[in-house]
C-alpha positions as a printed Julia matrix, in Angstrom:
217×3 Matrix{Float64}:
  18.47  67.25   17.94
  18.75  64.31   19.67
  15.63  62.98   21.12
  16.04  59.59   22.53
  18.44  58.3    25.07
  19.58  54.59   24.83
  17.86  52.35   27.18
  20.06  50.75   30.06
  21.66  47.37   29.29
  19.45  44.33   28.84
  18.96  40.94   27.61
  15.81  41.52   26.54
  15.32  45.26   25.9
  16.82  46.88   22.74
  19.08  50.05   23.01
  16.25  51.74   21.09
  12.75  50.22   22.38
  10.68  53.04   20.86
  12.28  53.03   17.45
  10.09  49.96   15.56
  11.99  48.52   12.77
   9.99  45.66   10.85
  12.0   42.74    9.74
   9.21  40.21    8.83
   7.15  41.27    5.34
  10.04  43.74    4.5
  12.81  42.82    1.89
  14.88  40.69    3.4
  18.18  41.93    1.54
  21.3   43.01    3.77
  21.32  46.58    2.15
  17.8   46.98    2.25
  17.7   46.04    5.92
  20.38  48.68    6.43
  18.86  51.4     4.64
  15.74  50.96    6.52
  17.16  51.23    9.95
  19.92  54.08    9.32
  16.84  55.88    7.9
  15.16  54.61   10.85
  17.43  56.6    13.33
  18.25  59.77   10.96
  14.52  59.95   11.4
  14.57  60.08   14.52
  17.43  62.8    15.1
  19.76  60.41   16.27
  23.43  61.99   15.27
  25.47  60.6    12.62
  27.68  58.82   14.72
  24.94  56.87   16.38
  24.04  55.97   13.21
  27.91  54.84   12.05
  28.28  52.93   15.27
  25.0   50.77   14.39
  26.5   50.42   10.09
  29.66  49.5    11.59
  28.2   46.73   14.4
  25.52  45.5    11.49
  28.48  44.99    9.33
  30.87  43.04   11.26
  29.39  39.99   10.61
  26.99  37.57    8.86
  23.69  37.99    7.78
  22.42  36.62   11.11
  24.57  38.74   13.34
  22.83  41.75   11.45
  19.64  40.48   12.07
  20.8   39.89   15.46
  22.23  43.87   15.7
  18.67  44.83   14.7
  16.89  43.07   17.44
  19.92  44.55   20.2
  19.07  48.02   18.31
  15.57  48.34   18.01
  11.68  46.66   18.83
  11.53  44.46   15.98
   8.74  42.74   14.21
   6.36  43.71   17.46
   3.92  46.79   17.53
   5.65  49.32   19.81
   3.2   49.92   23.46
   0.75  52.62   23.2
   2.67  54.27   26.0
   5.75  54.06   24.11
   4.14  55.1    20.66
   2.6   58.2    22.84
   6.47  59.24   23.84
   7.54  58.65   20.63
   5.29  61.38   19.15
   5.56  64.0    22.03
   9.64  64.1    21.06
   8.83  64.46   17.49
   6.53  67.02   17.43
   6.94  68.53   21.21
   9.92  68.15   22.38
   8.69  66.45   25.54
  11.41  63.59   26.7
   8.82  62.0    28.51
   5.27  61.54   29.57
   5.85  60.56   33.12
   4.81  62.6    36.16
   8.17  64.3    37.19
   6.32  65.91   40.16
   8.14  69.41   38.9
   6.23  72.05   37.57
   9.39  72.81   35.08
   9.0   69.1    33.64
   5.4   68.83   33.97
   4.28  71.56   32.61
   5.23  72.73   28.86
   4.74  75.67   26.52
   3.98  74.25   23.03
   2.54  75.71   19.51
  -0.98  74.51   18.34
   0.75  73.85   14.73
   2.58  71.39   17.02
  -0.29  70.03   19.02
  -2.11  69.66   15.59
   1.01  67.37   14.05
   1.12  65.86   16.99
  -2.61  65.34   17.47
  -2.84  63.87   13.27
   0.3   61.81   13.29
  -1.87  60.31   16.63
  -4.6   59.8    14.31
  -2.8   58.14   11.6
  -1.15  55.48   13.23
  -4.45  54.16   14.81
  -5.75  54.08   11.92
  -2.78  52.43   10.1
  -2.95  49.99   13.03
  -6.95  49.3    12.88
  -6.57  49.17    9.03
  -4.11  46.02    9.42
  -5.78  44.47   12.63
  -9.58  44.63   11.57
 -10.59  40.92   11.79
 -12.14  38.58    9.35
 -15.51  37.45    9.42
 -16.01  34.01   10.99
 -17.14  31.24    8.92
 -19.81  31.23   11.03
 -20.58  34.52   11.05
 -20.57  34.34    6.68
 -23.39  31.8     7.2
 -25.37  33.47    9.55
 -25.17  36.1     7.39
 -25.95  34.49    4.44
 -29.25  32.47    6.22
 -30.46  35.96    6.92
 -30.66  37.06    3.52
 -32.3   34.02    2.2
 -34.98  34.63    5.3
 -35.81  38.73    4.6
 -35.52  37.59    0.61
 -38.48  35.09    1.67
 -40.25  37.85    3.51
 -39.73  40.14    0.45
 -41.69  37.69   -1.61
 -44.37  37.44    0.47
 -45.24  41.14    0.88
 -43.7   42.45   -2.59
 -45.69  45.19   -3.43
 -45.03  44.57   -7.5
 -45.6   41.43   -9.6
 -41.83  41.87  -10.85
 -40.68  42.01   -7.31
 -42.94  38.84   -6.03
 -41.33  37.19   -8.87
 -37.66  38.03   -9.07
 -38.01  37.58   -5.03
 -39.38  34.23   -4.92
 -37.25  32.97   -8.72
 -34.73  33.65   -6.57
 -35.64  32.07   -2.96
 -36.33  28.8    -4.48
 -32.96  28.39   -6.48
 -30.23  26.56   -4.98
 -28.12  30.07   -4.27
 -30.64  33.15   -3.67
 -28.08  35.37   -3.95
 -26.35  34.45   -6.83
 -29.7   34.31   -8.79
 -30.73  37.74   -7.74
 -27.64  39.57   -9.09
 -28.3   37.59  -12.57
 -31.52  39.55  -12.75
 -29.97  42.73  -11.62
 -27.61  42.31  -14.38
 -29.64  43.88  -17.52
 -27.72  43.05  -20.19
 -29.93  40.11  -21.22
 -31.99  41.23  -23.86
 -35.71  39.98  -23.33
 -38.56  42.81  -22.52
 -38.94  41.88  -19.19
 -35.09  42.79  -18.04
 -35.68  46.42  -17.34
 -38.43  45.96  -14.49
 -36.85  42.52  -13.57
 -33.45  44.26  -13.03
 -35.15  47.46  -11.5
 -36.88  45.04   -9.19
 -33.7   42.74   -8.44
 -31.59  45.91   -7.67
 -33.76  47.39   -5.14
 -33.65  44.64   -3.23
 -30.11  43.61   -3.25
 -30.06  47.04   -1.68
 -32.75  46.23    0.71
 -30.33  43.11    1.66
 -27.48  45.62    1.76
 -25.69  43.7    -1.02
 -23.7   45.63   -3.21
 -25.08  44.93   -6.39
 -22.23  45.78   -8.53
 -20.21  43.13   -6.81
């Protein structure tokens, strides 16, 4: 069935504003571009000859008049609103056309299956995390340092109140070196034979994992 009704005429809004089709990142290539967005509209329930009339308005030109048909067709290369990404899963998986007050109890108001609140509810789900998975920013340089000062501070404190002789020693071997950190993974790593390494490494592990340092890293 078809869910989606083409948007009014604009200069600036696509016929299909809730139908994202990514350009940039993708493979470029005509047919590729093609496949995507008929797939893109199948998907979608659009009928067949919705999706002929796009092929046929794609093809009738260069490649930059298809790109061009894309962008007049769909919201491309821009995250789709959350309002819009809402309606866009209510008409997959509830048949709602939209999430606006109609002030009508009949259009308000809907009976729907818990299998299709739960599909509805998941694909919800997935797509923020898909988005938070791609959006999750980098630490700072500054932040890195920061980070990286604190480390070298607690390692200090380690080597003052290590309770061991192997810890007050790998702790404070390592402090003193030019980089802390990279010195206390060498004695966490106990392949170097001498008949210290086991309590050296034992030592050097448990606190990379007091500095929350992954020590297989």
């Amino acid at each position: 069935m078809n869910q989606f009704q083409p948007s009014q005429p604009s200069s600036s809004t696509p016929r299909y504003p809730m139908l994202h089709l990514p350009l940039v990142g993708e493979d470029g290539n005509a047919f590729a571009i093609l496949g995507r967005a008929s797939k893109l509209l199948r998907d979608h329930g659009l009928d067949k000859i919705v999706v002929d009339q796009f092929l046929a308005e794609a093809r009738s030109g260069d490649y930059a008049h298809l790109l061009e048909t894309c962008q007049r067709w769909f919201a491309c290369d821009q995250a789709p609103s959350p309002d819009a990404t809402l309606e866009d899963i209510a008409m997959q998986h509830l048949d709602i056309e939209t999430l606006e007050t109609q002030n009508s109890d009949r259009l308000d108001f809907h009976d729907v299956s818990v299998w299709s609140i739960k599909a509805a509810l998941t694909e919800s789900y997935e797509r923020g995390y898909e988005k938070g998975q791609h959006t999750m920013p980098e630490p700072s340089v500054t932040e890195s340092r920061v980070t990286a000062d604190l480390r070298i501070d607690l390692l200090e404190q380690i080597a003052l109140t290590a309770k061991t002789d192997a810890e007050r020693f790998v702790a404070h071997t390592s402090w003193t070196t030019e980089d802390p950190m990279a010195t206390l993974r060498a004695f966490a790593d106990s392949s170097a034979a001498n008949a210290l390494t086991p309590k050296l490494a034992t030592a050097a592990h448990d606190i990379l994992r007091r500095l929350r340092i992954d020590d297989t890293a």
